[in-house]
DRENDRENZA-43951 format. One record per residue (C-alpha): x, y, z; chain. Coordinates in pm, 1 decimal, always signed. Example, Ala and Ser with C-alpha at 12.3 -4.5 7.8 and 13.67 -1.06 7.14 Angstrom:
BEGIN
- east | north | up | chain
- +1230.0 | -450.0 | +780.0 | A .
- +1367.0 | -106.0 | +714.0 | A .
end
This chain:
BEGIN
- east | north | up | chain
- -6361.5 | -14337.1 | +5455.2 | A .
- -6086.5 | -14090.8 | +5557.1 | A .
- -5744.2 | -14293.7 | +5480.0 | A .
- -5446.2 | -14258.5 | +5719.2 | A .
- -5264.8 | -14084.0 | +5374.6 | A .
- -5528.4 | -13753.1 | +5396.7 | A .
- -5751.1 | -13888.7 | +5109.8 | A .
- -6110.8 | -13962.0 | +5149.6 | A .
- -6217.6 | -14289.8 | +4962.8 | A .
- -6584.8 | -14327.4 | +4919.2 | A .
- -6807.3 | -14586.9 | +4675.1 | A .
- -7157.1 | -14664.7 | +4662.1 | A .
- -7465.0 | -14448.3 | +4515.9 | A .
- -7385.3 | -14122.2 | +4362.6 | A .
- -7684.1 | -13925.0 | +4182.8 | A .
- -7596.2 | -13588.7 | +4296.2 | A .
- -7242.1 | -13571.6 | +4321.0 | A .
- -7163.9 | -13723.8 | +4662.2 | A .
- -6834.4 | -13948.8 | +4591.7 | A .
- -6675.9 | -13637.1 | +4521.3 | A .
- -6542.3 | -13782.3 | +4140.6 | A .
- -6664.1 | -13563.9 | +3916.4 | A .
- -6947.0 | -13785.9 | +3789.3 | A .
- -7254.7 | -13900.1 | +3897.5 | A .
- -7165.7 | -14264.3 | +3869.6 | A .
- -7260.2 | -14485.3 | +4112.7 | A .
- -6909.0 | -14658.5 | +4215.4 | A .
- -6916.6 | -15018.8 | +4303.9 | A .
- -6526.2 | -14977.5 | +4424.0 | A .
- -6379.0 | -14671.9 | +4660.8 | A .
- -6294.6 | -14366.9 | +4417.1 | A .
- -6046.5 | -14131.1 | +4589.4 | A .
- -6240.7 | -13774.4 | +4642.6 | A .
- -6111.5 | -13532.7 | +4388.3 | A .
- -5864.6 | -13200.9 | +4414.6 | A .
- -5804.5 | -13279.4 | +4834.9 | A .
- -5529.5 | -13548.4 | +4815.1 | A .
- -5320.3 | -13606.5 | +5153.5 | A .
- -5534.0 | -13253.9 | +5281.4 | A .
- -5825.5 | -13425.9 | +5447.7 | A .
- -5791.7 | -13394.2 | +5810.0 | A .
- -6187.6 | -13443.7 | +5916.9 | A .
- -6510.7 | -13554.1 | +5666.7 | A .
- -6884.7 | -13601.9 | +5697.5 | A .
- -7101.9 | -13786.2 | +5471.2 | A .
- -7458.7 | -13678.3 | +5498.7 | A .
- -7751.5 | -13827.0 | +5287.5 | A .
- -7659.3 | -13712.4 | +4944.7 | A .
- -7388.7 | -13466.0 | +5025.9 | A .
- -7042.3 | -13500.3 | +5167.0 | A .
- -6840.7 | -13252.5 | +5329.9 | A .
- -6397.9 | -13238.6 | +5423.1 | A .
- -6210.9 | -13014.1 | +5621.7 | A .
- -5816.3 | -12975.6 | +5566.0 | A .
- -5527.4 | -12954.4 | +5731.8 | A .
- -5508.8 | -12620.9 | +5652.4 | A .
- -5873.7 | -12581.1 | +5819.5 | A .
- -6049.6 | -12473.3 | +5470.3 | A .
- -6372.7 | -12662.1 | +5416.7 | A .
- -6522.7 | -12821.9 | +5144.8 | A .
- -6878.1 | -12992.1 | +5048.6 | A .
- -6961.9 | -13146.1 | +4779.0 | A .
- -7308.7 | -13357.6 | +4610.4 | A .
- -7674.5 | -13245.5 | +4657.9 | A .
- -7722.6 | -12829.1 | +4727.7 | A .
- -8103.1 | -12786.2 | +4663.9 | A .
- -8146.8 | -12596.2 | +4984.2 | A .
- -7767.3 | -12405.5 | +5055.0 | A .
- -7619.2 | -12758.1 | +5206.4 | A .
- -7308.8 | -12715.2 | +5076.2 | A .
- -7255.8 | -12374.2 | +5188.3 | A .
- -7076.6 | -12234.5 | +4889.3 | A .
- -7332.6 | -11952.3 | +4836.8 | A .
- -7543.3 | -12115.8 | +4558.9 | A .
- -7815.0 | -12418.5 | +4498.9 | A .
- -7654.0 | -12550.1 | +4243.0 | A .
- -7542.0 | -12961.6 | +4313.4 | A .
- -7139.0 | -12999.8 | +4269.9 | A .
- -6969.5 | -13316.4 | +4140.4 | A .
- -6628.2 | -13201.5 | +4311.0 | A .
- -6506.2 | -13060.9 | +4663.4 | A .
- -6618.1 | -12675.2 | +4609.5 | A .
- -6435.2 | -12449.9 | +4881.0 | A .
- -6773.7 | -12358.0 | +5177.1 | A .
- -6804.2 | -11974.1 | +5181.4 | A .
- -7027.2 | -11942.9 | +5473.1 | A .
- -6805.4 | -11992.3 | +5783.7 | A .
- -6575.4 | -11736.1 | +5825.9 | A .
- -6181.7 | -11782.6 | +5808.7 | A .
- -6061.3 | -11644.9 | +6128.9 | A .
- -6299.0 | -11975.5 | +6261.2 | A .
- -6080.7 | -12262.9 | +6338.7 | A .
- -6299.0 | -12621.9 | +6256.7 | A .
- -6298.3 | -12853.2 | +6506.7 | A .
- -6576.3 | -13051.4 | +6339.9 | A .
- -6814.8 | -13145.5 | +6080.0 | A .
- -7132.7 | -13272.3 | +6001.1 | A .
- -7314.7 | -13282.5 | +5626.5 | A .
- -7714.3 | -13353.6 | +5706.2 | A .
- -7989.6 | -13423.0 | +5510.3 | A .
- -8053.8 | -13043.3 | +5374.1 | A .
- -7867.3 | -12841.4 | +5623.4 | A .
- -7503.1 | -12903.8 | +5739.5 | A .
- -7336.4 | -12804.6 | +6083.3 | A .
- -6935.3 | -12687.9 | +6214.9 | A .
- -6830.7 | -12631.3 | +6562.4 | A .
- -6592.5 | -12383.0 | +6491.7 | A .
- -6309.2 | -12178.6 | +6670.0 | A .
- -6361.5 | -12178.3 | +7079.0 | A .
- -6658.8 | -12394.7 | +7084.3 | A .
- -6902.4 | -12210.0 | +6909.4 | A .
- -7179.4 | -12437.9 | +6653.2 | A .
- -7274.6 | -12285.1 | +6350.4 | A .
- -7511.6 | -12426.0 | +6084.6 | A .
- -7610.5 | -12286.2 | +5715.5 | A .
- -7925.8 | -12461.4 | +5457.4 | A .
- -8222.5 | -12489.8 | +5530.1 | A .
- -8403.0 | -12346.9 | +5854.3 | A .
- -8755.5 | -12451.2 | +5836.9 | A .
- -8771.4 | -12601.4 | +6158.5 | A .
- -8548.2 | -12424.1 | +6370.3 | A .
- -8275.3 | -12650.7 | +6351.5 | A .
- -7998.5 | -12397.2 | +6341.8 | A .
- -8121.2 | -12335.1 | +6683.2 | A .
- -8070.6 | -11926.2 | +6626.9 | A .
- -8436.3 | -11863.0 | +6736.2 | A .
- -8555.2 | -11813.7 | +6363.1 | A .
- -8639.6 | -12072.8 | +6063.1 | A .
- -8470.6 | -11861.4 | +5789.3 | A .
- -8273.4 | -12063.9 | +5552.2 | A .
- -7941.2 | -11929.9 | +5521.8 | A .
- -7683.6 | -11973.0 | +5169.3 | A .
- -7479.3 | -11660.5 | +5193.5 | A .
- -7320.9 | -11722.4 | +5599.2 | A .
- -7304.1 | -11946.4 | +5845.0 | A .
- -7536.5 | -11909.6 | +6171.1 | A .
- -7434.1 | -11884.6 | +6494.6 | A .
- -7654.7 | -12115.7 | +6723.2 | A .
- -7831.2 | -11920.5 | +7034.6 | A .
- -7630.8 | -12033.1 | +7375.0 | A .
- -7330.4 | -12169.6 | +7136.8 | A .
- -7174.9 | -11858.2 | +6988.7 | A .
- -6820.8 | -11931.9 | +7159.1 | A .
- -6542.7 | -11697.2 | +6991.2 | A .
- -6327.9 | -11750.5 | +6685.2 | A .
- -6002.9 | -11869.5 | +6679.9 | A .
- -5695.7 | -11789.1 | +6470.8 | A .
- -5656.1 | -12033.4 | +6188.5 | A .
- -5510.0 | -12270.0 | +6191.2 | A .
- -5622.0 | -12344.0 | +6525.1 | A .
- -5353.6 | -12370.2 | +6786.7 | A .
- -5292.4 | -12720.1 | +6965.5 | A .
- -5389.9 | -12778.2 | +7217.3 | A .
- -5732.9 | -12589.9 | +7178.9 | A .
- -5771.1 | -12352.4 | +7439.8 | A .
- -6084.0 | -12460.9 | +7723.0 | A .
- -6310.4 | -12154.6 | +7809.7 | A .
- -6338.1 | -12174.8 | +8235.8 | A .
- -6677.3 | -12311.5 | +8326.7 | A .
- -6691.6 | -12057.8 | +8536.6 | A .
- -6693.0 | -11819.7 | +8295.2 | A .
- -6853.6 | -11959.4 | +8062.9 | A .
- -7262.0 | -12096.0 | +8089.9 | A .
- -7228.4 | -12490.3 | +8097.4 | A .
- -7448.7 | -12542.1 | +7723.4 | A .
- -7196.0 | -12330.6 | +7504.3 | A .
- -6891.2 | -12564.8 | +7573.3 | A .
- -6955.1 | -12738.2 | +7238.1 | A .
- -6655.4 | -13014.7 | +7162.9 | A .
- -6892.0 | -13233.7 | +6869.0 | A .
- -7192.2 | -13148.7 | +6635.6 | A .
- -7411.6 | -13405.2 | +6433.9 | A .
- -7697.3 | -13345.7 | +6210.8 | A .
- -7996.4 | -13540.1 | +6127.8 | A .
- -8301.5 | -13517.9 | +5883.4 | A .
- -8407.5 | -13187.1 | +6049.3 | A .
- -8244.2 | -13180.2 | +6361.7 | A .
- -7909.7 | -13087.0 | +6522.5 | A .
- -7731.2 | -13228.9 | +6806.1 | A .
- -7487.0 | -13114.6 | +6988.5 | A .
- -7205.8 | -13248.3 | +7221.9 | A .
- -7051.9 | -13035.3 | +7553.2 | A .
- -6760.2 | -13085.4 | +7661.5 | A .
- -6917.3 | -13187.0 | +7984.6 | A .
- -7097.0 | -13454.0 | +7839.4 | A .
- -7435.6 | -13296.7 | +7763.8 | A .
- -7641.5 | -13340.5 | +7433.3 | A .
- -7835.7 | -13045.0 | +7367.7 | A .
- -8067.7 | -13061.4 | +7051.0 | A .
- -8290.5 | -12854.9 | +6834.2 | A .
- -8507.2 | -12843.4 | +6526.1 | A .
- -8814.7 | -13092.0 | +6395.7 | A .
- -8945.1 | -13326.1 | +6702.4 | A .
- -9310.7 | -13471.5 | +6565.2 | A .
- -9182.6 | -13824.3 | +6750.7 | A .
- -8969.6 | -13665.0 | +6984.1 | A .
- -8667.2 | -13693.5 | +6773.3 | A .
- -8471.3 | -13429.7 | +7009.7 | A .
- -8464.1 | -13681.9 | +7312.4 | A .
- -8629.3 | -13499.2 | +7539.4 | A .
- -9008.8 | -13648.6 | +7492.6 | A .
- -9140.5 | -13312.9 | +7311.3 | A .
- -9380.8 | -13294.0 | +7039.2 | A .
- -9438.1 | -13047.9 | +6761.7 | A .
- -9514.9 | -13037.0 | +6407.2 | A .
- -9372.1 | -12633.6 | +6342.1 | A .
- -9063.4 | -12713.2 | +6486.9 | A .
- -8856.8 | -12622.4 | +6857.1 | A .
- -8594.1 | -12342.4 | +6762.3 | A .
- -8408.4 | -12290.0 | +7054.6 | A .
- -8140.8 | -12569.8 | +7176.5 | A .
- -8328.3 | -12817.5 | +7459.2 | A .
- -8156.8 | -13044.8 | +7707.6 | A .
- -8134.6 | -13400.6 | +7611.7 | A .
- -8279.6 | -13610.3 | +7835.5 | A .
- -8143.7 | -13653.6 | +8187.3 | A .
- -8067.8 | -14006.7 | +8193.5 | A .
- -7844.5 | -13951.6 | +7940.7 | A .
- -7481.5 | -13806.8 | +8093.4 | A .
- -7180.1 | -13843.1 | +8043.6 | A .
- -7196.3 | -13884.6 | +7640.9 | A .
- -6859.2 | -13919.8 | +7473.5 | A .
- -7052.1 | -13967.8 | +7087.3 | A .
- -7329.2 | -13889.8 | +6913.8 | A .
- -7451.9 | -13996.0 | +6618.7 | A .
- -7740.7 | -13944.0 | +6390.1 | A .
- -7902.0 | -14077.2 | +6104.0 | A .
- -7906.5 | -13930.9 | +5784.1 | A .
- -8206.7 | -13985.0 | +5568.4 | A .
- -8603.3 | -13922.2 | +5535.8 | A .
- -8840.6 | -14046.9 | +5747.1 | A .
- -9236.3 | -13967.3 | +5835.1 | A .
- -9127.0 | -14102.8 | +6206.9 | A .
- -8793.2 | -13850.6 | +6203.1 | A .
- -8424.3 | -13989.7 | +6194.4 | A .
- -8308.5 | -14135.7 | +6516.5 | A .
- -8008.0 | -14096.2 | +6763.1 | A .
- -7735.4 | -14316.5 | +6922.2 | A .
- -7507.5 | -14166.4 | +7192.5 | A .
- -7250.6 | -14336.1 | +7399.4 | A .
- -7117.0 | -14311.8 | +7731.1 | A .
- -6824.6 | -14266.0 | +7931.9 | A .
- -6945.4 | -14616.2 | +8081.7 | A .
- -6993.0 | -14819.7 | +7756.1 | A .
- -7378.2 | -14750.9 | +7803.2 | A .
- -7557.4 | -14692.8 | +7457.5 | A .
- -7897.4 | -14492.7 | +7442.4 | A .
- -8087.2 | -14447.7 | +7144.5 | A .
- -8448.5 | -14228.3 | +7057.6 | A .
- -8692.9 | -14228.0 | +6980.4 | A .
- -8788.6 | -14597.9 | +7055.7 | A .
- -9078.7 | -14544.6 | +6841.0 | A .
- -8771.0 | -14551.8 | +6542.2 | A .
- -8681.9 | -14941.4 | +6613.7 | A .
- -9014.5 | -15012.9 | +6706.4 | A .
- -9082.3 | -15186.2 | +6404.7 | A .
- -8797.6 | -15434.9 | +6430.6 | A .
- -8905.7 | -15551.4 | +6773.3 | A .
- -8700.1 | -15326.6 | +6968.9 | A .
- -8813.1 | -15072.7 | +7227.8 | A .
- -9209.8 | -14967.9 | +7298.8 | A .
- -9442.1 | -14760.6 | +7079.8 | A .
- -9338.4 | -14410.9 | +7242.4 | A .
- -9093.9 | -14144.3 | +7223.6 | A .
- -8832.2 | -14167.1 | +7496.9 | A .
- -8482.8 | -14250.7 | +7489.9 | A .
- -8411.7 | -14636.2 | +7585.4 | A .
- -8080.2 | -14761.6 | +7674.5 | A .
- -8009.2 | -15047.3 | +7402.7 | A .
- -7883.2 | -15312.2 | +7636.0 | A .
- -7709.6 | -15700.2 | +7583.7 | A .
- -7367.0 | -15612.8 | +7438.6 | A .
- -7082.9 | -15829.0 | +7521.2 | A .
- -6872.5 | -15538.3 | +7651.4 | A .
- -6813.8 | -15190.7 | +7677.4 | A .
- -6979.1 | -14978.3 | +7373.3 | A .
- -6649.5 | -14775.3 | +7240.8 | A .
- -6840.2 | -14637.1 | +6931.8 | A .
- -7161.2 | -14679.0 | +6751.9 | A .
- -7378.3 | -14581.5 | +6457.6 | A .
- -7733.3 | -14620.0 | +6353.4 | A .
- -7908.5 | -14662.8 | +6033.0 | A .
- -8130.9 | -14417.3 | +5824.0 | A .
- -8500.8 | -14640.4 | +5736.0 | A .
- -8832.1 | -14654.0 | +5672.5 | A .
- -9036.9 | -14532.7 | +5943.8 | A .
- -8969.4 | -14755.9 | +6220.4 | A .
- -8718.3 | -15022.6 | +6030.2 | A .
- -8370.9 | -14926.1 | +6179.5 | A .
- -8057.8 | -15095.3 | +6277.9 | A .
- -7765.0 | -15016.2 | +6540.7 | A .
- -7398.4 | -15114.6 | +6548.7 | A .
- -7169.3 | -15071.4 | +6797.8 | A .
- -6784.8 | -15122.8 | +6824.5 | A .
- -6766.7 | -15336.8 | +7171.1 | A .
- -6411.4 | -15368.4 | +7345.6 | A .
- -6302.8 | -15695.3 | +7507.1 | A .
- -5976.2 | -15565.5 | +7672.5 | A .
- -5762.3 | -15628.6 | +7456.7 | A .
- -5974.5 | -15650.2 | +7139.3 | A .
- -6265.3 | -15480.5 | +6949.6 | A .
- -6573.4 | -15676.2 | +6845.6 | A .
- -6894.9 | -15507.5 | +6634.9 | A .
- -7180.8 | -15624.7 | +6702.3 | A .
- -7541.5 | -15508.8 | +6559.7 | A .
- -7953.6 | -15529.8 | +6613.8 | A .
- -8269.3 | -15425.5 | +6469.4 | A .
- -8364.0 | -15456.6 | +6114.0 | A .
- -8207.8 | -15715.2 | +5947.5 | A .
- -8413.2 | -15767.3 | +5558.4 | A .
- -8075.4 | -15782.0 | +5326.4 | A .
- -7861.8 | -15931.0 | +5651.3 | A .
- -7743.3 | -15582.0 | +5753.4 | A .
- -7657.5 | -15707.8 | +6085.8 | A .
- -7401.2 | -15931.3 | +5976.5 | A .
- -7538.0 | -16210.3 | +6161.9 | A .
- -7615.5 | -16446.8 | +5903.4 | A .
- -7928.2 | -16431.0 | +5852.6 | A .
- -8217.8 | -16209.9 | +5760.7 | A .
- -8473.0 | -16254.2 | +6072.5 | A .
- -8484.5 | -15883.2 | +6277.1 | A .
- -8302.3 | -15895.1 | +6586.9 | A .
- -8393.5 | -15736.7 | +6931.8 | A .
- -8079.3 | -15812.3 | +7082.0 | A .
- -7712.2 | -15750.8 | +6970.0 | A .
- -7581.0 | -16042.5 | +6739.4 | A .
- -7163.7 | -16080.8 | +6668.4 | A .
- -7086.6 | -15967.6 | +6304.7 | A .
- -6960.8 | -16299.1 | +6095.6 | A .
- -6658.4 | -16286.2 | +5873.6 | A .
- -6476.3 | -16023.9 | +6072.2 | A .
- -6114.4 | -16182.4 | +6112.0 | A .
- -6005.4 | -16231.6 | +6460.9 | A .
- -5703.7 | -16003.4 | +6428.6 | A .
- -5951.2 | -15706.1 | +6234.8 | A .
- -5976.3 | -15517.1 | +6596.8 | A .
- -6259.0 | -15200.2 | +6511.3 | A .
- -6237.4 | -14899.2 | +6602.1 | A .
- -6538.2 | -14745.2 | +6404.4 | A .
- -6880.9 | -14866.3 | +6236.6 | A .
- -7099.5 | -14695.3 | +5968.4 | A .
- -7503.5 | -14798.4 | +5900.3 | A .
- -7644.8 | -14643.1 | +5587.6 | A .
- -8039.9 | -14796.7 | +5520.3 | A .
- -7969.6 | -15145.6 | +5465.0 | A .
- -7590.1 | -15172.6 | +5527.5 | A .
- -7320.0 | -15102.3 | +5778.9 | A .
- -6922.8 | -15090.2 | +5743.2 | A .
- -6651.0 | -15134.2 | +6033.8 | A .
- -6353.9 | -15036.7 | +6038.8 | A .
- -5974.6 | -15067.4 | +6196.2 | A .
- -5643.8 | -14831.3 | +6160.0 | A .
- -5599.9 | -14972.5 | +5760.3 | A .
- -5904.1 | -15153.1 | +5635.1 | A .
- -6278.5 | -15109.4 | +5622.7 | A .
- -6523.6 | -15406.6 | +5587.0 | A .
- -6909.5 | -15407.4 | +5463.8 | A .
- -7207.3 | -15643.2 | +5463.7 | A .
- -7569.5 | -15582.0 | +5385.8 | A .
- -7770.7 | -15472.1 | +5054.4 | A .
- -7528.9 | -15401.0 | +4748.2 | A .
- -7713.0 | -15279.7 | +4462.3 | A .
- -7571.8 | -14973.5 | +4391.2 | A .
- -7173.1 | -15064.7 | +4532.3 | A .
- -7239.8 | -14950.1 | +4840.4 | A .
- -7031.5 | -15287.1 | +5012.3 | A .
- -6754.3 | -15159.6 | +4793.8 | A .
- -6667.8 | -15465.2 | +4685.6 | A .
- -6670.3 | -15457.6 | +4272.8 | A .
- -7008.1 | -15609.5 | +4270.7 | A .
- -7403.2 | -15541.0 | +4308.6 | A .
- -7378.3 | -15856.0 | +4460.8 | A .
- -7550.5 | -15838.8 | +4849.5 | A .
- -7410.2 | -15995.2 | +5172.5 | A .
- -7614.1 | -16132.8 | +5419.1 | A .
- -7400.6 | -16353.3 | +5526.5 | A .
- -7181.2 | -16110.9 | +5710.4 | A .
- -6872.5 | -15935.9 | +5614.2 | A .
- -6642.0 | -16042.0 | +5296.0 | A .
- -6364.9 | -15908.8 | +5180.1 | A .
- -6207.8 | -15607.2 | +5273.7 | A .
- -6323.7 | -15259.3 | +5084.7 | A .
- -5975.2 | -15103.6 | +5179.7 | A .
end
């Protein structure tokens, strides 16, 4: 969690490094990241590998580094924030996303870079060679650097200038996939599809390594997120739009908690109880997965969740799978979200000071001192 002070708190399972303490113990309370305090001014946690820019737009990763995640030139796993050599200085990082074993920038005027592992295609540079010593520019998203720090306000290439795919404003990384955000609302993606996993209803088992077109009835996208994890069915997607609409593929990912059809298109996940302002969506087992969603009532925020439910991840109270969205319980009525989190068989919300989690707890990852799980809904506060 990225604190309003510049330090990144984080708890839960740690085997490689992730928390960013020097250890690899798993913490059962939030541990402030180590070496970065008040600096942090963006983070990514990926699925055992976390990565922080500063305000001084130097980058840092930290955890598992098997295949060149962490982008510091070497596979060798780091218990502490170690400084990212592969994206060059004069790039100005506008944001950040640690994946499963591949991480991804959008960097200086809206160009997407990506270094790791390759072996799909989902660097989206036309190849699948791995890359540990630079980052890689993505074909159709090569933009031009920046002075760093970047100036404010950014500057905004003309559209007619510029082709409509390499406006790139967001980037988010899945198993072995990348996503990416235009400023125009587009989601372009790339990399491993075997259950159509890049939204678009293709199919392949070697991998699509050019950036596709996310499926039409999806416009107007103001987030995208993806899962982070392993899975024989591939790592979903949530994205929300400009409308408080929330899509979500491939269905055949939720199929197994009775939501969506056996198939690979995107589905629009439907029976909130207002506009979707933000949203998340869990890593699983094949086609166990679970979705929250911040929801705005006017003047308030509610989260609400569906999908798998078997250690109460959605909050609801109980444990039976849900293919509708269910209110969170314990959430006070002043807490107001603003953001969720869903990790395999938990989720966290939060607001402007505090952060909340329910779900499975035996490795700390409610933050709440214990190994103790929730199903009941949220307790106390984390933060």
């Amino acid at each position: 969690m990225l604190l309003a002070s510049g330090n990144m708190s984080c708890w839960g399972y740690n085997n490689y490094g992730q928390l960013g303490d020097g250890t690899t113990t798993n913490q059962n309370k939030p541990v402030v990241v180590a070496g970065l305090d008040g600096a942090i001014a963006l983070m990514s946690v990926g699925y055992q590998s976390s990565c922080a820019v500063t305000f001084d737009n130097e980058l840092y990763c930290w955890g598992y580094n098997a295949q060149c995640q962490l982008g510091d030139g070497t596979k060798t796993n780091q218990y502490k924030p170690t400084r990212v050599i592969t994206v060059p200085g004069q790039y100005a990082i506008t944001s950040i996303s640690a994946g499963f074993y591949h991480s991804c920038a959008t960097a200086g005027d809206a160009a997407v870079m990506c270094w790791g592992r390759n072996n799909y295609g989902q660097f989206g540079d036309g190849t699948k060679t791995e890359s540990c010593e630079e980052a890689v520019l993505m074909d159709g998203f090569e933009g031009s650097s920046l002075p760093s720090p970047a100036p404010t306000p950014l500057p905004t290439p003309s559209p007619s200038t510029a082709a409509v795919s390499s406006l790139a404003s967001s980037v988010r990384v899945g198993q072995a996939a990348t996503y990416v955000l235009n400023e125009y609302g587009g989601v372009w993606a790339v990399g491993y599809p075997n259950y159509g996993q890049l939204g678009d209803n293709t199919h392949s088992t070697t991998g699509i390594v050019v950036p596709q077109r996310v499926d039409d009835i999806v416009k107007n996208v103001v987030q995208i997120e993806a899962a982070k994890g392993t899975n024989a069915y591939g790592t979903p997607v949530v994205a929300v739009t400009d409308d408080g609409s929330l899509y979500f593929w491939p269905q055949i990912a939720m199929q197994g908690s009775g939501v969506g059809e056996w198939n690979s298109y995107t589905l629009e996940l439907s029976g909130f109880s207002g506009r979707v302002v933000d949203a998340a969506v869990s890593a699983g087992s094949n086609q166990y997965h679970h979705v929250c969603a911040v929801v705005s009532h006017g003047d308030s925020n509610a989260v609400e969740c569906l999908g798998y439910n078997n250690y109460g991840q959605l909050g609801d109270g109980t444990k039976a799978n849900q293919d509708t969205p269910q209110p969170v319980n314990g959430l006070p009525p002043s807490f107001n979200a603003i953001q969720v989190a869903a990790s395999y068989s938990s989720a966290c919300a939060s607001n402007e000071t505090h952060a909340w989690c329910w779900g499975y707890n035996g490795y700390g990852e409610l933050g709440d001192g214990t190994a103790t799980s929730q199903g009941s809904g949220a307790n106390d506060p984390v933060i």
